[in-house]
C-alpha positions in Angstrom: 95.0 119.1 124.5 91.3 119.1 125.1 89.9 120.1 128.4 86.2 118.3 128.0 86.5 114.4 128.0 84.8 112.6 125.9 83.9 108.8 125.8 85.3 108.1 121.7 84.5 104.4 119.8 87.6 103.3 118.1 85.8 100.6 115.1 88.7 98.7 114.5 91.4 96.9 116.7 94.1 96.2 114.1 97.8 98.1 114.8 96.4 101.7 113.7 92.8 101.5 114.9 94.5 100.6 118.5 97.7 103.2 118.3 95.0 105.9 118.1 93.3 104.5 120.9 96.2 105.3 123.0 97.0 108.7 121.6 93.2 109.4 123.0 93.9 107.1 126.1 97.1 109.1 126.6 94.8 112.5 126.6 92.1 111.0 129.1 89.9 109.7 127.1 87.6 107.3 127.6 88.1 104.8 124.3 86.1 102.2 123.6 88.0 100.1 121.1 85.9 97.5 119.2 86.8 94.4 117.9 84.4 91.9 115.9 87.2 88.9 117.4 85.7 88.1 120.6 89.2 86.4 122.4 90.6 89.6 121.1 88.4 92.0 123.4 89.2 89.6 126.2 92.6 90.1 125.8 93.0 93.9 125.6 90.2 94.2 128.8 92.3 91.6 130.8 95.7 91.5 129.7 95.6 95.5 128.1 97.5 94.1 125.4 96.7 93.0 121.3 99.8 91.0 120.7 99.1 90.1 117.1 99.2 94.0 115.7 100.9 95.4 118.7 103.5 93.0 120.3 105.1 94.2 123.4 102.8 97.4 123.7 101.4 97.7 127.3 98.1 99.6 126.6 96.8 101.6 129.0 93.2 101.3 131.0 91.2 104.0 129.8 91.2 101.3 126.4 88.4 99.4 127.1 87.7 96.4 124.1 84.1 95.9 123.3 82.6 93.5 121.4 79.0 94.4 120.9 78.7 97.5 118.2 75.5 98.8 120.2 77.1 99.2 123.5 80.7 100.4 121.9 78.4 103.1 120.5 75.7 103.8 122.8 76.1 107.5 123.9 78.8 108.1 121.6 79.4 111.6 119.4 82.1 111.0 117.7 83.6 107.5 115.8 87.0 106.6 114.9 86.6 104.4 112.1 89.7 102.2 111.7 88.8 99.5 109.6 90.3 98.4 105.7 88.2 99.7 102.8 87.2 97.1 101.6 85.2 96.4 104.9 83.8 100.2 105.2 80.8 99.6 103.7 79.9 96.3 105.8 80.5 98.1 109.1 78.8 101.5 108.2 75.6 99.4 107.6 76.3 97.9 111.2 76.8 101.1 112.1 73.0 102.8 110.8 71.4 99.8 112.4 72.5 100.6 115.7 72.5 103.8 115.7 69.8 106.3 116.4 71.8 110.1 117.0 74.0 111.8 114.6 77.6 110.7 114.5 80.7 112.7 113.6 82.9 110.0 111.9 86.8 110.3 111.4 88.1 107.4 109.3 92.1 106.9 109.0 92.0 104.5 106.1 93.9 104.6 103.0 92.1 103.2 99.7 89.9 104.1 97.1 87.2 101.5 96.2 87.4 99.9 92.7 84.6 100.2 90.0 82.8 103.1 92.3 85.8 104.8 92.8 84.9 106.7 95.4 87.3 107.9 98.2 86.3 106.9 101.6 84.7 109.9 102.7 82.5 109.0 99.9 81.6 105.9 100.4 80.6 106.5 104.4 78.5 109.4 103.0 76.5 106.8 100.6 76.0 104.2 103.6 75.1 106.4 106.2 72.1 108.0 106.3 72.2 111.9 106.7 70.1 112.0 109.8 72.7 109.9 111.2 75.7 111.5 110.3 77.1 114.9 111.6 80.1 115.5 109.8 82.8 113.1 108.2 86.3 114.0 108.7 89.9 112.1 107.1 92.9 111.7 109.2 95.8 111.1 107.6 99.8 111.7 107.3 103.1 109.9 107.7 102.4 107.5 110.7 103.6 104.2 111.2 101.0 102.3 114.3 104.4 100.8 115.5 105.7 104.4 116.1 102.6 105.8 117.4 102.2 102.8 120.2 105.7 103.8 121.0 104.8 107.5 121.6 107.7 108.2 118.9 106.7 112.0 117.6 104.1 112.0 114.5 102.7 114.4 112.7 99.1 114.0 110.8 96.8 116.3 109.1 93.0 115.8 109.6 90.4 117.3 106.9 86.9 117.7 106.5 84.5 120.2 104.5 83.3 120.6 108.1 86.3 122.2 109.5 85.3 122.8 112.8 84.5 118.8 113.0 88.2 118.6 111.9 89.1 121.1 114.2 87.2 119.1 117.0 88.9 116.0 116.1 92.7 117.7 116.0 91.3 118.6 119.6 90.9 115.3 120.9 94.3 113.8 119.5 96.8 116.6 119.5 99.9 116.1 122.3 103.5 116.1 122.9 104.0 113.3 120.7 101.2 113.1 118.2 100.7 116.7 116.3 97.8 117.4 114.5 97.2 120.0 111.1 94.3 120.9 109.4 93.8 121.5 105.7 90.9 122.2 103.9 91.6 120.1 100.9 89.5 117.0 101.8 90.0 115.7 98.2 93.6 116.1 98.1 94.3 114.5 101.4 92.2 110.9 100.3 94.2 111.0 97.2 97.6 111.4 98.6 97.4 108.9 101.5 95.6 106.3 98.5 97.6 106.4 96.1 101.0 106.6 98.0 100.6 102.8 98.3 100.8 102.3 95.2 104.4 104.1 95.1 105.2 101.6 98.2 104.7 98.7 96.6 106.8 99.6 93.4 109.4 100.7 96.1 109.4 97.3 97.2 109.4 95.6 94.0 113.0 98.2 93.1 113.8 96.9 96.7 113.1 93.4 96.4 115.1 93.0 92.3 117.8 95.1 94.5 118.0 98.0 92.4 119.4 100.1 95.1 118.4 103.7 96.7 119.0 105.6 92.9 115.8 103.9 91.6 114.1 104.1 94.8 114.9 107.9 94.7 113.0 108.1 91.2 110.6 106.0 91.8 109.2 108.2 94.8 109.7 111.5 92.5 108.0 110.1 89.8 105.6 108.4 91.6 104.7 111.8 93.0 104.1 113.2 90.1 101.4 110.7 89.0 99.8 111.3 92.4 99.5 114.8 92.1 98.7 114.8 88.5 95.8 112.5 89.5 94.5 114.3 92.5 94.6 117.5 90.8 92.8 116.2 87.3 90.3 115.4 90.6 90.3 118.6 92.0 92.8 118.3 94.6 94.7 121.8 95.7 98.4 120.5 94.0 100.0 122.0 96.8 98.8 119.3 99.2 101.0 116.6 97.9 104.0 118.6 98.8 102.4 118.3 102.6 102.3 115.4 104.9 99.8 113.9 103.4 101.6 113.9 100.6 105.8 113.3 100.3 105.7 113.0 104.0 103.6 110.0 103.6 105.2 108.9 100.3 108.6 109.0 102.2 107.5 106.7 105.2 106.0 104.0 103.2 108.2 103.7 100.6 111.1 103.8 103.1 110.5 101.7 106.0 110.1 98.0 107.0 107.0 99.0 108.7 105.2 99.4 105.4 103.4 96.5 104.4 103.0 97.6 101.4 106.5 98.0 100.7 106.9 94.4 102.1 104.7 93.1 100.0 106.2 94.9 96.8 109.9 93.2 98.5 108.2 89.7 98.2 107.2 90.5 94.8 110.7 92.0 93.6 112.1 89.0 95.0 109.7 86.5 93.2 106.8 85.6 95.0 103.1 86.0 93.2 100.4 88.0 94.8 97.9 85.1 96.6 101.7 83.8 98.2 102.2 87.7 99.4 99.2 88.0 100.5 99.1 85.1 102.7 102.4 85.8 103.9 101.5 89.0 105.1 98.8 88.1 107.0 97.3 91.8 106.8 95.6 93.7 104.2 97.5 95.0 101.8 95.7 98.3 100.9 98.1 99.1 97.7 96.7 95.9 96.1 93.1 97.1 95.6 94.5 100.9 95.2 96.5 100.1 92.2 93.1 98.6 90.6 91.0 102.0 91.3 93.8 104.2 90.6 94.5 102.3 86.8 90.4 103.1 86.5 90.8 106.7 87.5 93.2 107.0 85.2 91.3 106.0 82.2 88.5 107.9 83.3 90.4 110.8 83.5 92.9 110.3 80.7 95.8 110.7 83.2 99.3 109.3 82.1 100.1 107.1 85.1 103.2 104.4 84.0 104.2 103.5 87.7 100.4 102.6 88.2 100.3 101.0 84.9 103.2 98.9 85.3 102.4 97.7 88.6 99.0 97.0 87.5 100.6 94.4 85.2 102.9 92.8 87.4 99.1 92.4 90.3 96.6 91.6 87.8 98.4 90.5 84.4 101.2 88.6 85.4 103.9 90.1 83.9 107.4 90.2 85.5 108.6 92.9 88.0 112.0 93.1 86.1 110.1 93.4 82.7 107.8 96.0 84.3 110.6 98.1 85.8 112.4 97.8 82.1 109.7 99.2 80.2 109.6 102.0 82.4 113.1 103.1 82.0 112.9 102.3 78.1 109.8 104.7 78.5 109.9 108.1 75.6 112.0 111.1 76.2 110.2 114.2 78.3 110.8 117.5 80.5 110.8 116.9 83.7 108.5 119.9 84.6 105.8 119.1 82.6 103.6 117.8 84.7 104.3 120.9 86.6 103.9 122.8 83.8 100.7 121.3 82.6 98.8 121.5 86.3 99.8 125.3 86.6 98.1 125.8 82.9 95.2 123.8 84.1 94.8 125.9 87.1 95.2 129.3 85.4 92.5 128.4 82.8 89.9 127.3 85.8 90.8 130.8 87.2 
């Protein structure tokens, strides 16, 4: 645990943005957390709850909610920005405005943005001017907010081509009950935590048609495969989707009821279209947009991707999750370790 204290700005009070809070609360931190919903701030400063992502979580006083960006930020080194992708770039402009010293800036989301297809470390680097920004660092790894709040043990991984800012932000979070790694493989770590979604939502769909835990199984094998065949076509280290931020995340979110993305897939699997998941979820739904990049990357790189490709159809074509899971199995006979194979060969020749 760090010795120095630090005053942190937590951008972002939904479940994760606010589980972190309290990992840095818990290390005596000061943590400003902030919130663009007004009745929201009032809550967590006079009530030191936020019942809608956190219910029954008791948060403790060192989290104190701001609404005003300039004040959340004002004397602030370092930002935990905890916000959905598709609202990075609106709240890194909010950011620049405000700000006027250079900022080290951990994000913990999980997307890729369509059409750019840039990773998020990318995108805060095209918003933010350089004079403004320090380092940018990715934390990421199998961790449910639910678990977190609850002080259950996690692991993450945290990743930067700065490694001492990622070394300064496994610092401030590492504890008992929330461990922290580093890896170098900044690429690799946005990829995995990405496009593991994507495998969460087809979980749910195999979930939802109640195809039971031998298709599930597959699903995340396969589904693994296309990830790291992807990341490493990227320039992704392939050993860093055997890490956390790789199965171990894969694992959590295509296993548990936490995942909204696997609840979402579950609505889907059990008949529901996408606008009635989506406003039945009532959270974003990071998979969604995900699938879209990833099916781009994929032609751009001429990556064989069929899980992505199938659920692409069932989000933006229409076409049946049963029919989609179907054409999957019928799929063309192959070895099993050829994508292995193939990414060694790749790697050899770059050598």
């Amino acid at each position: 645990m760090q010795e120095n204290k630090e005053a942190v700005a937590v951008i972002g009070a939904g479940s994760w943005g606010t589980a972190l809070a309290m990992v840095l609360a818990d290390n005596d931190h000061e943590v400003r957390l902030w919130s663009h919903n007004e009745s929201q701030v009032q809550e967590i400063n006079q009530f030191h709850t936020n019942k809608k992502y956190l219910p029954e979580i008791n948060l403790p006083e060192l989290i104190v909610g701001y609404a005003s960006l300039s004040d959340t930020l004002a004397g602030i080194k370092t930002v935990i920005l905890a916000v959905p992708t598709k609202a990075i770039r609106e709240v890194i402009g909010k950011i620049r405005i405000v700000q006027n010293t250079p900022l080290t800036i951990a994000h913990v989301s999980k997307g890729i943005e369509p059409d750019s297809l840039l990773r998020i470390s990318e995108l805060i680097k095209e918003e933010m001017p350089s004079e403004l920004l320090k380092a940018v660092v990715v934390l990421s790894g199998p961790s449910h907010a639910e678990e977190v709040s609850r002080r259950h043990p996690t692991t993450v991984t945290v990743s930067s081509e700065d490694m001492g800012a990622a070394e300064e932000i496994q610092d401030l979070f590492i504890n008992h009950n929330f461990r922290v790694y580093t890896n170098q493989d900044v690429i690799g770590v946005e990829i995995g935590g990405a496009l593991k979604n994507i495998i969460a939502l087809a979980a749910g769909i195999t979930d939802g048609l109640g195809y039971g835990d031998n298709a599930k199984a597959a699903l995340i094998t396969r589904g693994l495969a296309e990830i790291a065949r992807l990341g490493t076509k990227m320039g992704a280290n392939p050993l860093t989707f055997s890490g956390l931020t790789g199965i171990g995340d894969l694992i959590v979110t295509c296993t548990s009821v936490h995942s909204r993305n696997w609840r979402a897939g579950n609505l889907l699997g059990k008949g529901k279209n996408l606008d009635e998941v989506l406003d039945n979820m009532g959270m974003v739904v990071e998979g969604v947009r995900t699938t879209k990049a990833a099916y781009q990357l994929a032609k751009k790189y001429n990556v064989s991707m069929p899980i992505t490709f199938a659920l692409y159809d069932v989000l933006f074509n229409g076409k049946n999750a049963k029919d989609a899971v179907d054409v999957l199995m019928a799929r063309g006979k192959t070895h099993e370790m050829e994508d292995l194979v193939n990414i060694l060969e790749e790697r050899n020749l770059e050598d």
